[in-house]
N, C-alpha and C positions, 0 to 999 in steps of 0.2 A: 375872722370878723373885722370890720372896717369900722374902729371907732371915729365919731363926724361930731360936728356941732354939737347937732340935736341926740348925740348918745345920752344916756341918764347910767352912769357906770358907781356901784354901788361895792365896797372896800369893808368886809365884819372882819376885826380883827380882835386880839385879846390884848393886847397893852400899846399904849403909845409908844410908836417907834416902830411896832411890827408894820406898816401902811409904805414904811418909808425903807425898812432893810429890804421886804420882802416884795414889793410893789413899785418901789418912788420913781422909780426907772421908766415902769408904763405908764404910770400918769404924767411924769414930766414929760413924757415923748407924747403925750396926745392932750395940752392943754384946753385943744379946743371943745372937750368933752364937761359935761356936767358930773365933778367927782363927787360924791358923797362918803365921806369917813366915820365908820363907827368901833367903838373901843367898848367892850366890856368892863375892864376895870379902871379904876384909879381916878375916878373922877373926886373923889375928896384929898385927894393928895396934890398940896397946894404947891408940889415941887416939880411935878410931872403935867400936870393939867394943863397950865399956862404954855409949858411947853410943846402940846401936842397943839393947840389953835396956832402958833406963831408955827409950826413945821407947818399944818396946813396952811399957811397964806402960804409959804414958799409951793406950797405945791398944788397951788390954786384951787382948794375942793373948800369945801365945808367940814364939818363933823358934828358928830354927837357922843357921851360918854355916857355909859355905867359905871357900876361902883360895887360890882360883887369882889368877894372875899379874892385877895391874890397877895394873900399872906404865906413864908415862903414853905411851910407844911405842906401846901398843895392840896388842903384835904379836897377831895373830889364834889362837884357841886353837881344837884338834880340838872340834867339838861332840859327840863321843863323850865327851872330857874334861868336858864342861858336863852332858852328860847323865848320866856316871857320878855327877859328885858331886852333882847335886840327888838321885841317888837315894838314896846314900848317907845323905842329908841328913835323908829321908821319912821320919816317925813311922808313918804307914800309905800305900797308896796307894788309897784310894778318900774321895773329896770331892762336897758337893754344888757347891760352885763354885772355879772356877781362875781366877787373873786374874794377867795376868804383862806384859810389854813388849812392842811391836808390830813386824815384822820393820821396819819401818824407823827405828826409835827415837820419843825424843822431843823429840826435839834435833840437830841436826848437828854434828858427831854422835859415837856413842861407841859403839863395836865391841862390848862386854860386854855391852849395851841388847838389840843385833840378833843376839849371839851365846846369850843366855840365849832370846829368842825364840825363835829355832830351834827350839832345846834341848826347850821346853817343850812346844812342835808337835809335835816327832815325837815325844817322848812319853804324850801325850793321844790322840794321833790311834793310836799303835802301841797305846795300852790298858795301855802302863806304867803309867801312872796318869791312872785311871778320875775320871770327871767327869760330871753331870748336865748342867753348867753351865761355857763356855770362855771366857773375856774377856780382851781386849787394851786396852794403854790407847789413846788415841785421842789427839792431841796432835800440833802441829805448829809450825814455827817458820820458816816461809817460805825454809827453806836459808842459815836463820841470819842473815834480815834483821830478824824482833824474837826476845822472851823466845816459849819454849813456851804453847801455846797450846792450849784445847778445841778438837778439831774441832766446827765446827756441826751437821754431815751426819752422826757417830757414832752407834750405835743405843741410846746411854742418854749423857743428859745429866744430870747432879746439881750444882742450883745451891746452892751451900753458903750457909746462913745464918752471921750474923754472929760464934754463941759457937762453929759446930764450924770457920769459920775460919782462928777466933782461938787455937782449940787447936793446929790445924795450922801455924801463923805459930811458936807456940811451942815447939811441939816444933823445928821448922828451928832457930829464933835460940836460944831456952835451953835445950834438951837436944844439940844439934848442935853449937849454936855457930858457928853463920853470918854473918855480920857483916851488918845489915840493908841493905848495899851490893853483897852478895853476891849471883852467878848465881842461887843459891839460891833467897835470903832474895827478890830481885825477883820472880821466878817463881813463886811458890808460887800455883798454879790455884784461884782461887774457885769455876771449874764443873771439876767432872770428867767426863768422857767416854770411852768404852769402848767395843768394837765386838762381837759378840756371835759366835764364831764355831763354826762348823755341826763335832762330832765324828762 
């Protein structure tokens, strides 16, 4: 896919921060695109909030938040729930590309990851909202014997050069506030990876 100007490229993730570990890379390589970011949780949290608009200026998109439960029991929420409020959330529903989290995560692991996935599936795939273009991220972490990882075998890999990195290192550590010890701050993927999937 050739993202251009007039792309309308659309980013459902489940907390702030996932847009910019698992993503930051392709959007910073294709600024001339119209990003849209949207986060499931944490919109009352007056600590993280702030800081997911101020990563999106650095990474030229927009957003919008929810605010469902991502207390850290994990209790599982109705994907009816997930799916109401990303719609909720939609400026429009027609995009030329979707790119959201993979029904197995990216990490071992964390329910809101494989629960926003769902979410996103059955609405791309029902025509809730319309897509040219469906992307998952690709990423693994051996069942949490190292840090998250590109998959190899994914069907687009993007080896980040050194300045759009170093953008993404900074959005984690000085817009986040990650401590460069952090899950985070370790993680942060030099290739990105994505799997391409058929609506």
């Amino acid at each position: 896919m050739i993202i251009n100007r007039n792309s309308k490229c659309l980013v459902i993730v489940a907390h702030p921060d996932d847009e910019t570990l698992w993503a930051g890379g392709l959007i910073l390589l294709n600024p001339q695109a119209k990003w849209i970011v949207i986060t499931i949780c944490r919109k009352s949290d007056t600590n993280r909030a702030p800081k997911f608009f101020k990563a999106l200026s650095k990474l030229n998109a927009t957003g919008f938040m929810g605010d469902l439960d991502d207390e850290p029991e994990q209790n599982p929420l109705p994907i009816k729930d997930v799916q109401e409020t990303i719609t909720e959330l939609l400026p429009c529903n027609n995009f030329d590309l979707v790119v959201t989290h993979s029904e197995s995560g990216e990490y071992t692991r964390h329910l809101r990851h494989e629960e926003t996935a769902k979410a996103v599936s059955d609405l791309c795939h029902n025509y809730e909202i319309h897509t040219n273009q469906f992307w998952k991220f690709a990423y693994e972490d051996g069942r949490g014997d190292y840090l998250p990882k590109a998959i190899d075998k994914a069907d687009l890999l993007i080896e980040l050069n050194d300045k759009i990195w170093q953008k993404k290192c900074n959005i984690i550590t000085e817009i986040y506030g990650f401590d460069k010890n952090s899950f985070e701050a370790k993680t942060i993927p030099r290739k990105e990876a994505f799997w391409h999937i058929k609506i």
